[in-house]
N, C-alpha and C positions, 0 to 999 in steps of 0.2 A: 504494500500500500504506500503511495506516495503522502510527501503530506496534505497536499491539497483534494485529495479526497476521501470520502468518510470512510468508502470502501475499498475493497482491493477486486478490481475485477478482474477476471479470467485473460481477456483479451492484456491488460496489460502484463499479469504474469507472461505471457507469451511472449510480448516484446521485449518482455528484460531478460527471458529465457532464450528467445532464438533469435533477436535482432527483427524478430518482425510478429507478426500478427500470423495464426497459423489458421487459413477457412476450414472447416466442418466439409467435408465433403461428405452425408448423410446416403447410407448403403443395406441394402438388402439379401443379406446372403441366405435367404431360405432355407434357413434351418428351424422356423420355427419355434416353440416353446410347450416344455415337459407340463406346462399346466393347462394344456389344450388337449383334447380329443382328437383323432385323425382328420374327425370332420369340420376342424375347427372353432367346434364348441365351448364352452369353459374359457377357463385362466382369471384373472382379476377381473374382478366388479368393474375396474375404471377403463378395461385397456380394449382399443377398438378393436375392429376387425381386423386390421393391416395389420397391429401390430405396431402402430404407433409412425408406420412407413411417414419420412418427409414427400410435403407437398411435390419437391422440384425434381423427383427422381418416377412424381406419375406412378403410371403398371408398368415401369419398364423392367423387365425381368433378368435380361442378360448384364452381370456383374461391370461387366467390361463398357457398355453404353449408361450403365450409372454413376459410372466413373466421369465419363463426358459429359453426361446433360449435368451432374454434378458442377465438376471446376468450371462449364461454360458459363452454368447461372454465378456462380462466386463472383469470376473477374466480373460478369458484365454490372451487375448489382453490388458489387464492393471493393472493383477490380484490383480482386485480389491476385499476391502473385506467389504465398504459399500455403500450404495447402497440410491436412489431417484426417486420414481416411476414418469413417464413423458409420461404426457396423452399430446403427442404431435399432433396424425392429425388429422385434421380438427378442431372441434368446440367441448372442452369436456366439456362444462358446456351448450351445448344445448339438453337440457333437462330436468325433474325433477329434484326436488331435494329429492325425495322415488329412483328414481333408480341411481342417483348418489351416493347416499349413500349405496347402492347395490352393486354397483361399488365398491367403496371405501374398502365395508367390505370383498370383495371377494379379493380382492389384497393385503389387509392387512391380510388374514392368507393363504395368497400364501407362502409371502416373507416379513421378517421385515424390511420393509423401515423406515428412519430417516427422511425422508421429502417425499412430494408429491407437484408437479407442476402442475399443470390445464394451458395448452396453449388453451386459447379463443381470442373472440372480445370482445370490449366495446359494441356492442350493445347485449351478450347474457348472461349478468349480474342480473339475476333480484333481487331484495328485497329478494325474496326466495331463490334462490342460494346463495346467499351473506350471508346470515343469516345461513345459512346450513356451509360453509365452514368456517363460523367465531365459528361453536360450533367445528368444524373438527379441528382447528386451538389450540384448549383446547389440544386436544392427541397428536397432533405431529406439525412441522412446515408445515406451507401450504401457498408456492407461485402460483402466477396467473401470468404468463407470456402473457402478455398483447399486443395482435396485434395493435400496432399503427402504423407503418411503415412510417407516416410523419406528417408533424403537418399543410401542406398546403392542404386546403378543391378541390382547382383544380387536384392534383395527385389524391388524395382518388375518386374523380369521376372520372378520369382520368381510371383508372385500378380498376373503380368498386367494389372499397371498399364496399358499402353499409353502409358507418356511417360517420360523419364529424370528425373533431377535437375537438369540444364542446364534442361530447358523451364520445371521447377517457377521455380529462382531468376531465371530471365526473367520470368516472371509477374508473382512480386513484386513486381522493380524497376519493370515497367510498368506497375502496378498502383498505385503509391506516387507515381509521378512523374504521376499521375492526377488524385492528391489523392483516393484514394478510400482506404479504411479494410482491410487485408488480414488477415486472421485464417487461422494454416496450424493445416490440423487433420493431425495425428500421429499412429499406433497404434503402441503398444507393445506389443513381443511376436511381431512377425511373424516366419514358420516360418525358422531358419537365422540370427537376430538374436541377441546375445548384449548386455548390459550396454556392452560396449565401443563395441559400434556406435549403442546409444539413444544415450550419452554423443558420443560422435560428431555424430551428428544436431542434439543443441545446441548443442554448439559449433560448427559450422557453421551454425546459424538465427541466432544471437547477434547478430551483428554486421549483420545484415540488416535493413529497414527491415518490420518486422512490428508492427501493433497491440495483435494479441493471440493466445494460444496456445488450443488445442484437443485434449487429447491421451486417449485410453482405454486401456485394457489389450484387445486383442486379446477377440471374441468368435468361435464357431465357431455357426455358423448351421443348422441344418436348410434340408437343398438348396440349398446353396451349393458350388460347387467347393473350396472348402478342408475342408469338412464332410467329403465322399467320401474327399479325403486324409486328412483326419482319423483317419476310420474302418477307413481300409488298416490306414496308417500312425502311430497314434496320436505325437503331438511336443508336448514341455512347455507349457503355459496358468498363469498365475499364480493361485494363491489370492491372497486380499487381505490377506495379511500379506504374500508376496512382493513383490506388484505395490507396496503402501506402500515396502517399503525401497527397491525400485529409484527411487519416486517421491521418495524421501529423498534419493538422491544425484544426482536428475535438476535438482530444484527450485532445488537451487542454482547452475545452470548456468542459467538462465534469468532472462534481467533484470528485476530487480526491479517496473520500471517498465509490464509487459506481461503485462495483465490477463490471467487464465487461464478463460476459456471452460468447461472443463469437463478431470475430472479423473479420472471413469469413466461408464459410458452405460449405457445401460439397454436387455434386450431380450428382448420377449416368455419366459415362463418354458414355451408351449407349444413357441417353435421356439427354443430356448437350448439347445446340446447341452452345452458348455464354457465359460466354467468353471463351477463351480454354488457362489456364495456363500453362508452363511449371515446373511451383512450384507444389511440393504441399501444404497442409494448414501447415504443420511444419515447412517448410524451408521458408514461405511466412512471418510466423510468428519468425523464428529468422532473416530474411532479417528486420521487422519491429523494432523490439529491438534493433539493429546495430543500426539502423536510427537514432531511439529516443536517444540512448544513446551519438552519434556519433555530433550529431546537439542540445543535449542538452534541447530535448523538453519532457514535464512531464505533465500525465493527470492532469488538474484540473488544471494549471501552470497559466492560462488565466482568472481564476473566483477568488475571493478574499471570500477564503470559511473560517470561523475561525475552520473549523474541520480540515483546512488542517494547520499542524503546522510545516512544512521545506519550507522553501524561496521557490519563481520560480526561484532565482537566484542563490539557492544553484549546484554549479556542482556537476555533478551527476559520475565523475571519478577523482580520481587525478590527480591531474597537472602535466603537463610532467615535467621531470627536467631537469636543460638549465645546456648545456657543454659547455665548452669555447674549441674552435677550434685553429688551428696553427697559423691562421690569424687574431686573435683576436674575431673576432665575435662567437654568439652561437647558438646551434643544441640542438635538443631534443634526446632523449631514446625514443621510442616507444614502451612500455612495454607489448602491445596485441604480436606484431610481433618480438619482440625483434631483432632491429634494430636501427641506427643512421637516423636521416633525411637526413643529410650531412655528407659526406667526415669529418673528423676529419684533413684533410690539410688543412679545411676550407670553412665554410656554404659558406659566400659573395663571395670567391672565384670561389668556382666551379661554382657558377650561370653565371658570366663573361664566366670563363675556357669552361663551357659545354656546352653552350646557347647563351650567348647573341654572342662570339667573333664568331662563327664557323657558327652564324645564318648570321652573316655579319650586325646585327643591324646599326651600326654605318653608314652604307655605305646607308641601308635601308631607316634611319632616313631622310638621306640627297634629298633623294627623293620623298620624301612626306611622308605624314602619313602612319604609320605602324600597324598592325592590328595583336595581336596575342591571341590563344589559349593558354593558362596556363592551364594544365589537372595535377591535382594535387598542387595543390597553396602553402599549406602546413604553412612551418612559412612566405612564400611570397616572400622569397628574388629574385627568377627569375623574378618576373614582377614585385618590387619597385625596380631592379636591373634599368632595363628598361625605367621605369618611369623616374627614375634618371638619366639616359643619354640622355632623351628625352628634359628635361625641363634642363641639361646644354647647350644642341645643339640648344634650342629652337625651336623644334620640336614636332609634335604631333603623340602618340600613343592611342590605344585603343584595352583596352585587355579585355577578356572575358575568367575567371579563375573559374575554376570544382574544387571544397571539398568536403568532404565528414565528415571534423572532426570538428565544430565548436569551439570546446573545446582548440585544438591545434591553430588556432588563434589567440583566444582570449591571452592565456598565452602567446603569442608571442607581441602582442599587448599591456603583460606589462612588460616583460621583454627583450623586445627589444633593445638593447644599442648603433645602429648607431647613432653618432654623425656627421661626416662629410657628411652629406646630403644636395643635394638639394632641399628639402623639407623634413617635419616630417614625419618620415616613421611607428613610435606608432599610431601618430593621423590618419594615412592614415587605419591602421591595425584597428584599435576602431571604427573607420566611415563603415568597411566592414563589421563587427562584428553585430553592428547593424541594417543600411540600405542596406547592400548588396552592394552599390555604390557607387567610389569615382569619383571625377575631382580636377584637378588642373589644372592652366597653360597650357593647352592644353593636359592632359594626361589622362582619365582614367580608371579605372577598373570595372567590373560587377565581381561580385562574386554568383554564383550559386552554392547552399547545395543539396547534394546530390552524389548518386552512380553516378558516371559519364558515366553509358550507359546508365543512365537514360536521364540524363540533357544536356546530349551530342544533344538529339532532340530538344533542347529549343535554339540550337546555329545554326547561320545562318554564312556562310560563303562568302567571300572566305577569306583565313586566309593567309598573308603572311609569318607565322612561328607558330610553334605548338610545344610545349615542352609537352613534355611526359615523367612527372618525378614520377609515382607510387614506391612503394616498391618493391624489387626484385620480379623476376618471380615465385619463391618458398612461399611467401607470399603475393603476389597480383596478381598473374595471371590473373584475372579477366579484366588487361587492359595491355594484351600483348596477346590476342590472333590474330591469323588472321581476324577473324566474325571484331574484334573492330576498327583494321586496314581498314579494307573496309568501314567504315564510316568514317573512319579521309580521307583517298584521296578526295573524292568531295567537302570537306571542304576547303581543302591546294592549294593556287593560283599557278597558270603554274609555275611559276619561284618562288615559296613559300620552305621551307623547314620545313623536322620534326627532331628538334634536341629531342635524350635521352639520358642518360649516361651509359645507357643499351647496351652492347657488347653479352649477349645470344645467341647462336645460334638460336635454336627455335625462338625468335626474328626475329633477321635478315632473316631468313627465312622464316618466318611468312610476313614480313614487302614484300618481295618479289613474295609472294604469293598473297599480295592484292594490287597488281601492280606498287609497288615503285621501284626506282632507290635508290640504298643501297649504301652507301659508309659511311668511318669512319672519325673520327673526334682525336685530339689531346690527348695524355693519360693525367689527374689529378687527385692526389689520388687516383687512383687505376692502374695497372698495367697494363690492357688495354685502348683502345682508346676507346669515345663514338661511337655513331652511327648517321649518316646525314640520311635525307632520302626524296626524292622530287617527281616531276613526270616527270623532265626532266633532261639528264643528267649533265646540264652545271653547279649544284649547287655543285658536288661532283666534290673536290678537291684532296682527296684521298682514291684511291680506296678499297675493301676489301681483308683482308690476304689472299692468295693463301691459305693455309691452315683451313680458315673458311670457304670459295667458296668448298672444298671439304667436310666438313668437313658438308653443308648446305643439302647437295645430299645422306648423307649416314642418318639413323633411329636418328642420332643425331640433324637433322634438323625437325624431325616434331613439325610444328608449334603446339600453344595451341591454344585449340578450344571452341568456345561458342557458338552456331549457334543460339541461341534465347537470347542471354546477360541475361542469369537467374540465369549460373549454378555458386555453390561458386566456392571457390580456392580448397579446397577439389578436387567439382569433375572435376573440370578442367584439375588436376593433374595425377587424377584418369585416366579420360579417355585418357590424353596422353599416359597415362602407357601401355593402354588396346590397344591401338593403334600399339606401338612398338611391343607387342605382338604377336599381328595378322599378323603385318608387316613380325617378326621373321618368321613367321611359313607359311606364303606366301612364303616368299625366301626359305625357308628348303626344301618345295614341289619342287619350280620350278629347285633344284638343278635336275643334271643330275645321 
């Protein structure tokens, strides 16, 4: 693992291993699998008909033309120039070891591979095979990617593995003390599995002599025996916000130093029943890297391995650097978005200015307990804003605050410099950094890491105020479109309001689209007013410019859109654009 990233992937062990990236050339040597019928019946609950066969190799049957439709798709599609023969479906070591080595010699003067892979089970290992690929192992590198898929013996008969977890971790050691290369591949998610037991499963491969990991989230297959249960008995699949958190607390049980294979798979969208992403495996995979990077979590981070030699505690981004603001307090630079946190009239300020005065807190307090959504927490100051006029009023709040950046916390948590507080607003920062929760005095805070259309499902309402303080719409789109608004109203109480400091068009018309009562708020530091927004209209004090009201009706009001909360700011942007367009070119038709 380098240090700039959280993980160690496969592809980079490869270039620090051979000077280059080595492609998958994915192979079909018909030999079938010992957990099938002749008729090919049976074997695992999960695994298709093929046999798990790659797309880019077709029914092609002849070894020697899988070779070619193989390395042709590599170069053209990644134009690659080396290459790793990968005898992936079914069972390639069931069989001799006179025609494995048949095998071997016929692909070896197809194409000059730099490695070769054997994906088996542990139970089709024998003394002779073993022995066979350990002379194999003399001419070139030879990995066995290793079907273990969990380490608890109830799943493995569950989905008819046909082998326990004792066979699996005899494989490895005999496999290691080989000198041959063992890479165990893993699904997550099998039917009856819960968090505890994936957790499980690493901690038990940890300390094991393994090269490298292979691990997916669970697919359900057309005509598959889990597919049928599937459709009885429909049982939980992760979306790809789920599957990432649980990859978040997995990753760091995994030692640093063991290259990760792959992280989700890919599989036909004609016979894919479950789950149905709107990512694909690219974008799933830099949505995961933001996470890791963003919250601060590093594979191996969790295991006290002496291969691994940078802290868990090393940050893994520079430290934002603190501005002193008009009003004495400080703000960050934002150096991904390049942007300020706060108004440079003043971070402490505008949280009063934009939120707490125009939410009516004060009035709120005085009526009992107040309950807010903080969507965006950032360095905190809206809701230790809050805090702090709760416990002078002697009053009690409880707020429930969305992040996304652990790292910005934390440096706020040390360079923090409110001194006139009614309580330690560092200590309060440090306590969320850590435990996720504070209390004082009748006040506190839940702090949820994460995309907030994620962790937005983890929040129960009803919310008598909801601050919605993201980065502008040109660099955070992602929580100002309409889709996100329509989850904030059933959270927001009858007489609740949503304060932002966001004045957008698209906004505000957005916000109106997903059934709110719009109205604006006092200008600070910046030249327009914020924006109110409730479900009824007695919380709006002053109403919207006659010229944004028109201004909401013309192509300059379409909202931004996410209709499955997946897509980035990229295409969020994108497809408003694509949108205007259309719009144009509707209106041009319908002219006379």
């Amino acid at each position: 693992m380098n240090n700039q990233s959280p993980i160690f992937e496969y592809r980079d062990y490869l270039r620090q291993h051979y000077g280059d990236v080595l492609y998958r050339v994915p192979l079909d040597a018909g030999f079938g699998c010992p957990h099938r019928s002749s008729n090919g019946s049976g074997g695992c609950t999960f695994c298709p008909e093929d046999g798990a066969r790659a797309v880019q190799i077709g029914s092609i049957e002849d070894i020697r033309e899988q070779i070619h439709a193989g390395v042709a798709f590599a170069k053209k599609r990644y134009q690659a120039k080396a290459f790793m023969a990968y005898l992936q479906a079914f069972t390639s070591t069931f069989t001799s070891p006179k025609l494995l080595n048949e095998l071997v010699n016929t692909i070896r003067k197809e194409q000059h591979f730099r490695a070769i892979t054997f994906g088996t089970r542990p139970d089709c290992l024998s003394p002779e095979v073993i022995t066979y690929l350990q002379s194999l192992s003399e001419q070139l590198d030879v990995w066995v990617e290793l079907g273990i898929q969990t380490v608890h013996d109830k799943s493995l008969k569950r989905i008819h593995r046909g082998h326990d977890w004792a066979s699996g971790k005899e494989a490895i050691y005999r496999l290691h003390q080989a000198g041959i290369f063992v890479g165990v591949h893993l699904i997550i998610g099998l039917p009856g599995e819960s968090l505890d037991d994936f957790q499980q499963t690493m901690h038990t491969l940890a300390p094991l002599p393994i090269d490298a990991v292979k691990l997916h989230n669970l697919h359900i297959i057309k005509n598959t025996t889990l597919a049928k249960t599937f459709n009885k008995h429909p049982f939980p699949v992760f979306d790809e916000y789920e599957y990432a958190e649980i990859l978040l607390k997995l990753l760091p049980l995994i030692p640093a130093d063991r290259p990760l294979i792959r992280l989700t798979t890919d599989t036909p969208q004609d016979v894919l029943i479950a789950p149905q992403w709107s990512r694909t495996k690219g974008q799933f995979r830099q949505y995961l890297l933001q996470q890791l990077h963003k919250r601060q979590i590093r594979q191996g981070m969790s295991l006290h391995s002496p291969a691994r030699k940078e802290s868990p505690k090393q940050p893994m981004e520079t430290p934002p650097e603190a501005f002193l603001t008009e009003d004495g307090s400080i703000t960050f630079w934002n150096t991904e978005l390049k942007e300020y946190y706060h108004t440079l009239a003043g971070a402490r300020s505008e949280a009063g200015e934009k939120y707490c005065l125009p939410g009516q807190l004060k009035k709120r307090l005085g009526n009992g307990a107040v309950r807010i959504l903080d969507i965006c927490f950032g360095l905190g100051y809206n809701s230790l804003t809050a805090c702090e006029q709760a416990i002078r009023d002697g009053a009690n709040v409880e707020i429930t605050a969305l992040e996304i950046d652990r790292g910005v916390v934390a440096t706020a948590a040390e360079k923090m410099c409110e001194t006139d507080t009614a309580f330690h607003w560092n200590n309060c920062l440090q306590t969320l950094c850590k435990q996720g929760v504070w209390s004082e005095a009748g006040c506190s805070i839940r702090l949820l890491w994460g995309d907030a259309r994620h962790t937005l499902t983890q929040v129960k309402g009803p919310f008598d105020l909801i601050w919605l303080d993201a980065f502008s719409t040109q660099r955070n789109s992602e929580l100002w479109t309409v889709d996100f608004f329509e989850r904030l109203l059933p959270l927001l109480h009858p007489s609740g309001a949503l304060l932002t400091y966001c004045a957008a068009i698209p906004v505000r018309a957005g916000l109106v689209a997903a059934g709110f009562t719009v109205g604006e708020t006092d200008a600070f530091g910046r030249p327009r007013g914020g924006t109110i927004a409730g479900r009824c209209r007695k919380i709006i004090s002053q109403t919207l410019p006659e010229r944004d009201l028109f201004l909401m009706e013309t192509l300059r009001g379409i909202p931004y859109r996410d209709p499955q909360q997946t897509r980035t700011n990229r295409e969020i942007l994108r497809h408003r654009e694509l949108e205007i367009v259309e719009r144009k070119k509707d209106m041009k038709q319908q002219r006379p």
